[in-house]
C-alpha positions in Angstrom: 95.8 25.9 54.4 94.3 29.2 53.5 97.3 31.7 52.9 94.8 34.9 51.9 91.3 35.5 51.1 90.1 38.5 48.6 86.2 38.9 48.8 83.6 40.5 46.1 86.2 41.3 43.1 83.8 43.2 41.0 83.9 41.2 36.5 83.4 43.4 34.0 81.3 43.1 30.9 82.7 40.6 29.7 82.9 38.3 32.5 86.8 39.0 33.8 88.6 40.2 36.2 92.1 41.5 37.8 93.1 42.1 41.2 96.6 42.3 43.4 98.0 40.3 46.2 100.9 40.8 48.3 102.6 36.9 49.0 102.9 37.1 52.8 106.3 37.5 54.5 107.2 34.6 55.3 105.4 32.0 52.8 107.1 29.1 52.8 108.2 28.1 49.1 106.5 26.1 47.1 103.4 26.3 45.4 100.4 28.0 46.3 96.9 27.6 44.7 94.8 30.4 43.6 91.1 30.2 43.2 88.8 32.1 41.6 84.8 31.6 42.5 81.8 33.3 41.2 79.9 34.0 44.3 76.6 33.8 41.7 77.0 30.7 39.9 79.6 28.8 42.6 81.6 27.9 39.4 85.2 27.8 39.8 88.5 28.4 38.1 91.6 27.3 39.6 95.5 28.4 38.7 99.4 27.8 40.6 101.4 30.2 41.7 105.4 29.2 42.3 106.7 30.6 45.5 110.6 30.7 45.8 113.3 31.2 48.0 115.2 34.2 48.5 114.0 37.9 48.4 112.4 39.6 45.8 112.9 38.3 42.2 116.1 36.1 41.5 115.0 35.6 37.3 114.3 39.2 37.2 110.3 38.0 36.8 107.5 39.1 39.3 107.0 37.6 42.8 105.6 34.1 41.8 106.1 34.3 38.3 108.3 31.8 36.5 107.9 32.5 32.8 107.0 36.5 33.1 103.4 36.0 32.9 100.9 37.7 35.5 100.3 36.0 38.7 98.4 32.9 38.5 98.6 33.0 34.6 100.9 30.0 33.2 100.1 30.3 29.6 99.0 34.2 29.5 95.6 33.9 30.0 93.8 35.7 32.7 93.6 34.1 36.4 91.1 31.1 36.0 91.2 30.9 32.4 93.5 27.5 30.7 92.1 28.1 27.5 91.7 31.6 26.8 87.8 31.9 27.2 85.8 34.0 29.6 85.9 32.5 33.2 83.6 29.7 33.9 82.6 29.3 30.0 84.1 27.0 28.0 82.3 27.7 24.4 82.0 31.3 24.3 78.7 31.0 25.2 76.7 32.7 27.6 76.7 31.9 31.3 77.2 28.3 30.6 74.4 28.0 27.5 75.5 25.3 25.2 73.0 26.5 22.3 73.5 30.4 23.0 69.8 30.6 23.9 68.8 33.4 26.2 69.1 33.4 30.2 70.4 29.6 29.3 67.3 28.5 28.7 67.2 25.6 25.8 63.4 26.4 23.9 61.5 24.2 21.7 59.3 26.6 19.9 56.7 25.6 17.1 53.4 26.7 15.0 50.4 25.6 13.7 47.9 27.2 10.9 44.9 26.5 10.5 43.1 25.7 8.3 46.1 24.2 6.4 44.0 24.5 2.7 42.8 28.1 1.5 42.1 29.9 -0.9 43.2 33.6 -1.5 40.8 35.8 0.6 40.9 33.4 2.9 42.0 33.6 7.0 44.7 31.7 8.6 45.0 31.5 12.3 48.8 31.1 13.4 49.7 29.9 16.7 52.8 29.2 18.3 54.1 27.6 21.8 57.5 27.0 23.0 59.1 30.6 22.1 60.6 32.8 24.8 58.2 34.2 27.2 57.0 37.9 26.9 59.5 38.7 23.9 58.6 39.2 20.1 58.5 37.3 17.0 58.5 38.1 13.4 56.3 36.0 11.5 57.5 35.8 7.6 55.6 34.1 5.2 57.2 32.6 1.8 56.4 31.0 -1.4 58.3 27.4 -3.2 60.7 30.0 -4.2 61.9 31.6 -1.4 59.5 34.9 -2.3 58.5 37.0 0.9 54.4 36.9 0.5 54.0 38.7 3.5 55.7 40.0 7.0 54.5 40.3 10.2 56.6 42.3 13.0 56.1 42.7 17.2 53.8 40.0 17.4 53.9 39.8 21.7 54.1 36.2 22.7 52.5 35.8 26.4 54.2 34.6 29.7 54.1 30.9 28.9 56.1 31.5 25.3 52.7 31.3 23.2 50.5 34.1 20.5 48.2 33.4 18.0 47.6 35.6 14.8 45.1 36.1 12.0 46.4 36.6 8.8 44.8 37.0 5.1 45.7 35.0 2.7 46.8 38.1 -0.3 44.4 38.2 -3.4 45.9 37.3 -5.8 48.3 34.7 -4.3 49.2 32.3 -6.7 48.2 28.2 -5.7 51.2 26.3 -4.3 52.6 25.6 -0.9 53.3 28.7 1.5 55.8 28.8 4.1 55.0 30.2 7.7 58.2 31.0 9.7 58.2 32.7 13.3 61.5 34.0 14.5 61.9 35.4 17.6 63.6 39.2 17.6 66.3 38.9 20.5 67.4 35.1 19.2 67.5 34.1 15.8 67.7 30.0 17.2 64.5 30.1 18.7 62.8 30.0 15.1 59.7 27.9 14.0 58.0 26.6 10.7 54.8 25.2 9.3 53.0 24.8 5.7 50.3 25.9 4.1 48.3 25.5 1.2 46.8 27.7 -1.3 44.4 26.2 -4.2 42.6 27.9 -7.0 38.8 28.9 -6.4 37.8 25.7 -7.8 39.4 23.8 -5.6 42.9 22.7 -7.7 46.5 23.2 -6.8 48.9 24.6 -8.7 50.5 21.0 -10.7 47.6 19.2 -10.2 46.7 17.9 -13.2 43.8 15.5 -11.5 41.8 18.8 -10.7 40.1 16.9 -7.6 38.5 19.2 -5.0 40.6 21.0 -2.2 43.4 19.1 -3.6 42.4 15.6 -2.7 42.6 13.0 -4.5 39.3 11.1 -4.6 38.7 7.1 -5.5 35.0 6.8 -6.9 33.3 4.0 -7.5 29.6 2.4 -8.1 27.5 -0.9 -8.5 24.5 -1.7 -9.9 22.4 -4.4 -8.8 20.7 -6.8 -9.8 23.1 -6.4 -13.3 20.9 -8.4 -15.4 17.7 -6.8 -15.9 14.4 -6.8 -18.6 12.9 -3.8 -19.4 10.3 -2.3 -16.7 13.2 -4.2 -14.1 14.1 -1.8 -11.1 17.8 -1.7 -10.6 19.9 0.4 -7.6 22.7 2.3 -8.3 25.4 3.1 -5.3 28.3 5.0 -5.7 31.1 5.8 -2.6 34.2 7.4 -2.6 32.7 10.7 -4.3 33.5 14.4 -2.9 31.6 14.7 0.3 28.5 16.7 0.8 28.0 17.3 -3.3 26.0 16.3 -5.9 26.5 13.9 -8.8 24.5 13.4 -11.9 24.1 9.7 -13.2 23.7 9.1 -16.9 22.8 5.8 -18.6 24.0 4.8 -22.1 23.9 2.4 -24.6 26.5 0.2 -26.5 26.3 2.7 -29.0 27.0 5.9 -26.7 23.5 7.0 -26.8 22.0 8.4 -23.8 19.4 6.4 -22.0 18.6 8.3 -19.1 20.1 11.4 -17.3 19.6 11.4 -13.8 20.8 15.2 -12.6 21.4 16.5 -8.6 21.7 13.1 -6.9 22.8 14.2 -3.1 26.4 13.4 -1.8 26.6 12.1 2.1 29.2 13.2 4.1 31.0 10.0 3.5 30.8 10.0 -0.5 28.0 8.1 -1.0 24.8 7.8 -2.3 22.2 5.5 -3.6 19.5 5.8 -5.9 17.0 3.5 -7.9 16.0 3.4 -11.8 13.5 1.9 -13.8 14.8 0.7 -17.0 12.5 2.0 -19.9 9.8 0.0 -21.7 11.2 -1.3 -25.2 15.0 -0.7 -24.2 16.3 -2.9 -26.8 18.4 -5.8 -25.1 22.3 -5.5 -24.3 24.6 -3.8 -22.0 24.1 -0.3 -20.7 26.8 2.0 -18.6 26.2 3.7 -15.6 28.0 6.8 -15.2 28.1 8.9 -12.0 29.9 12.1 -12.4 30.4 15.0 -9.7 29.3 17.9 -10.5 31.8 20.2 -9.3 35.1 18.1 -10.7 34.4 16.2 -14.0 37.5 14.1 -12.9 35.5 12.3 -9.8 33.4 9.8 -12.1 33.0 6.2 -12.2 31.1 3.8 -14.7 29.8 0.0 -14.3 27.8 -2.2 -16.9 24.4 -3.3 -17.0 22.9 -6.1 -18.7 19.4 -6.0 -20.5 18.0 -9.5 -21.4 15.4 -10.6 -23.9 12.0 -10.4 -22.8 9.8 -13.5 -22.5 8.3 -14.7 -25.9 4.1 -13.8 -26.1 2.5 -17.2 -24.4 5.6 -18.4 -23.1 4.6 -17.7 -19.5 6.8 -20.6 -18.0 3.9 -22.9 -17.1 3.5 -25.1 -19.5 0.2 -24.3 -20.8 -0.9 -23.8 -24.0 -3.9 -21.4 -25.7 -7.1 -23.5 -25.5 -8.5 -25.3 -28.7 -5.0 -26.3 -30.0 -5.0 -29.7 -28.5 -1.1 -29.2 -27.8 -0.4 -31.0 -24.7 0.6 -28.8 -21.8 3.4 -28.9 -19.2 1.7 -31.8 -17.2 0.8 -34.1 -20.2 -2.3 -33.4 -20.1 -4.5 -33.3 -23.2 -4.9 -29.4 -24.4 -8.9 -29.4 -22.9 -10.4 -33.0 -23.0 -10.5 -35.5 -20.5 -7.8 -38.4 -20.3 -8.0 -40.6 -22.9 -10.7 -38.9 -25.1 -9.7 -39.6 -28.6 -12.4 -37.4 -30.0 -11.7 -34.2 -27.6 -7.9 -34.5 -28.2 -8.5 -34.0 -32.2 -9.8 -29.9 -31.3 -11.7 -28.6 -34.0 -11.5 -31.7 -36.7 -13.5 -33.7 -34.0 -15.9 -31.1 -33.3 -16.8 -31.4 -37.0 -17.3 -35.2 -37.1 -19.9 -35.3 -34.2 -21.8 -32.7 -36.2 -21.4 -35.3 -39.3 -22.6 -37.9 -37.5 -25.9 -36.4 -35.6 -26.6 -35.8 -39.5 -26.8 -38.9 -40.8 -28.7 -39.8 -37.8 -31.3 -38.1 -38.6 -31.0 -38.6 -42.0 -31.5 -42.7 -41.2 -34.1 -42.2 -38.7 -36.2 -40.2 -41.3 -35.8 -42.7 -43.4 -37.2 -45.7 -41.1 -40.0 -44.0 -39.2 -42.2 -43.2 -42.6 -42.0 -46.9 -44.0 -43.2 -48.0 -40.7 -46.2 -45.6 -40.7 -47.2 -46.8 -44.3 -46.5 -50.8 -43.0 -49.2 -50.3 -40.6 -52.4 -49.8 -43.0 -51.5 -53.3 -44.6 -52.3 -55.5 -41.8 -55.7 -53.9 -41.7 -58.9 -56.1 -43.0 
């Protein structure tokens, strides 16, 4: 049963309060409840006060008050309070906040910058989402050893906890990670980081003893096909896995070192690629040549593959099987060099040439001899 009610007992500052009741004549002893209740929150806080017999104060304590604490108060906190906090707040927080965030709110703030590799000169765009709505933030920027680069104070966020800044990346800024922190001015928890890079002009990091471009670390590598080749032979050289968008130059070289061929400005495709073809030279004396394709930029992008030069084909060795005319060899068929099949006299070349020439000679020489002694026989048989 409700013994008495005490509305709108005004907290102070810090959240407490203190107020006095008058036990009613005639309370009946025992123990009464006393309840404190924030009429904001509805949060509640709840204490016993000991009513006795008899009137006045028999233990020479106040009305209600066995162990000379106030009213309502058994271990000399205030009314509503067992553990010695403010009422309704158990970690000393505010108004019920478990991560002392503002207005109770719990935020989960971060950044971005963009582009994440520069160079000094260059712009950065910060942005950040998740902070506390139409407050402040301080954006510090740091080097790997803690070093303050840069400050920037009163940047506004908007109503949905979001900015976005440009800064300049300092001349002068030495390559090496950079640190971009955002902090926002009323609470310090509400805080943010993100990385960026800085390189050298020519592309390298501070430690990076591979010098590739922007930082990256690049894989090159090239074929050349077919990899046996004669002199006059076309080959194609393709390379991937080279800095995008660049140019390469390609030079050729022999067992010795010495340079074949230099092929300069050979395009990069936005992939790393890129194809070319090459004649090998006349008289390029047989053995195995390198390829080398080198970026242009960064020395350290290169790659290298072997190519074979074989003996060109011996003078009348055509692969046919025949032979030069008038040498009576016998050709890839088996046929005789230029005669007919089975003419001895045209399978001897040049030595039978020579005997039909003999032999229309003595011809001649016999037929002389027989026509005259028949012309002089003739007279004889005449009267």
């Amino acid at each position: 049963n409700v013994v008495g009610t005490i509305e709108d007992v005004p907290t102070d500052a810090d959240g407490g309060f203190t107020t006095e009741w008058t036990v009613p004549e005639g309370t009946e002893p025992g123990d009464l409840t006393v309840t404190g209740t924030d009429d904001t929150t509805g949060e509640a806080a709840e204490a016993t006060l000991a009513v006795t017999e008899g009137e006045g104060d028999e233990s020479g304590t106040e009305a209600g008050d066995e162990s000379g604490t106030e009213a309502g108060d058994e271990s000399g906190t205030e009314a509503g309070d067992e553990s010695g906090t403010e009422e309704g707040v158990e970690d000393g927080t505010e108004d019920g906040t478990e991560d002392g965030d503002e207005d109770g709110v719990e935020y989960d703030p971060s950044i971005s910058v963009e582009p994440g590799i520069v160079t000094p000169g260059d712009d950065v765009t910060v942005e950040g989402e998740g902070f506390v709505p139409d407050s402040t933030v301080t954006v510090v920027i740091t080097d790997e050893d803690g070093d303050v680069i840069d400050t920037i104070e009163g940047v506004e966020t908007d109503s949905d906890g979001g900015f976005s800044i440009d800064w300049t990346v300092p001349e002068g800024t030495q390559p090496g990670e950079l640190t971009v922190t955002a902090t926002d001015d009323e609470d310090s928890d509400v805080t943010a980081s993100e990385t960026v890079t800085v390189v050298d002009a020519d592309g390298t990091e501070a430690g990076d003893e591979s010098g590739t471009e922007d930082g990256v670390e690049y894989d090159p590598s090239i074929s050349v096909e077919p990899g046996t080749v004669t002199p006059g032979d076309d080959v194609t050289v393709e390379g991937e896995g080279f800095v995008p968008d660049s140019t390469v130059t390609v030079v050729i070289t022999d067992e010795d070192g010495n340079v074949i061929d230099t092929i300069e400005g050979v395009q990069v495709d936005s992939d790393g690629g890129f194809s070319i073809d090459w004649t090998v030279p006349e008289g390029t004396q047989p053995g195995e040549l390198t390829v080398t394709a080198t970026d242009d930029t960064d020395p350290s992008v290169s790659a290298s593959e072997t190519v074979t030069i074989a003996e060109p084909a011996a003078a009348g060795e055509d692969g046919t099987g025949t032979v030069d005319p008038g040498t009576g060899a016998e050709d890839g068929a088996g046929k005789p060099g230029d005669g007919k099949p089975g003419d001895d006299l045209a399978s001897t070349g040049v030595s039978g040439a020579i005997g039909l020439g003999l032999m229309a000679l003595l011809l001649v020489v016999v037929g002389s001899g027989v026509s005259p002694s028949r012309r002089f026989a003739a007279p004889a048989d005449q009267p």
